[in-house]
C-alpha positions in Angstrom: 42.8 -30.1 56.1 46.1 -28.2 55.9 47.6 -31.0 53.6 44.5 -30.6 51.3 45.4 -27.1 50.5 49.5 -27.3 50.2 48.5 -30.0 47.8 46.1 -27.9 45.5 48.5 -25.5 45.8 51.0 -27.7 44.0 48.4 -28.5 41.4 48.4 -24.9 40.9 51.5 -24.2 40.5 53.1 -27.3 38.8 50.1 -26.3 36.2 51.0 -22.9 35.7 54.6 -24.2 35.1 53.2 -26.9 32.4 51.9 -23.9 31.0 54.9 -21.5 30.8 57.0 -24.4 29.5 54.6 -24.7 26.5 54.5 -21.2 26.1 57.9 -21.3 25.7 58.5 -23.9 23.6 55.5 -22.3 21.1 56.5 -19.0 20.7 60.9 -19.1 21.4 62.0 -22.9 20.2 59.5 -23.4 17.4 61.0 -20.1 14.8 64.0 -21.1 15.7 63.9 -24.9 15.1 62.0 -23.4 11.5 65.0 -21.1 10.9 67.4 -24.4 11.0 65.0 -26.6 8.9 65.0 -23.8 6.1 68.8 -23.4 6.7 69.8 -27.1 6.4 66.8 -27.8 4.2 69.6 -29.4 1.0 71.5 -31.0 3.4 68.3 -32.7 4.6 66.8 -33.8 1.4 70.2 -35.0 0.3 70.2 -37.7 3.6 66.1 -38.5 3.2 65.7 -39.0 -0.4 61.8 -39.4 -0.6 61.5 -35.8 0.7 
């Protein structure tokens, strides 16, 4: 019974961490992987011509 609950307990919490890492990724990483598109945006249409 005791092994039951220490492993919901990881559930929990290896969920919860899912979470923050997506959290992250969506509201820190995404701007600032926008920022570098816009930045190198010629640089980028002058390596993939059909853009």
């Amino acid at each position: 019974m005791l092994s039951l609950a220490i492993g919901t307990e990881y559930f929990l919490f290896g969920g919860a961490g899912v979470v923050t890492l997506l959290a992250f990724t969506g509201l820190i990483l995404a701007p600032a992987i926008g920022v570098l598109i816009v930045y190198y945006w010629p640089q980028i249409t002058e390596t993939v011509p059909g853009l």
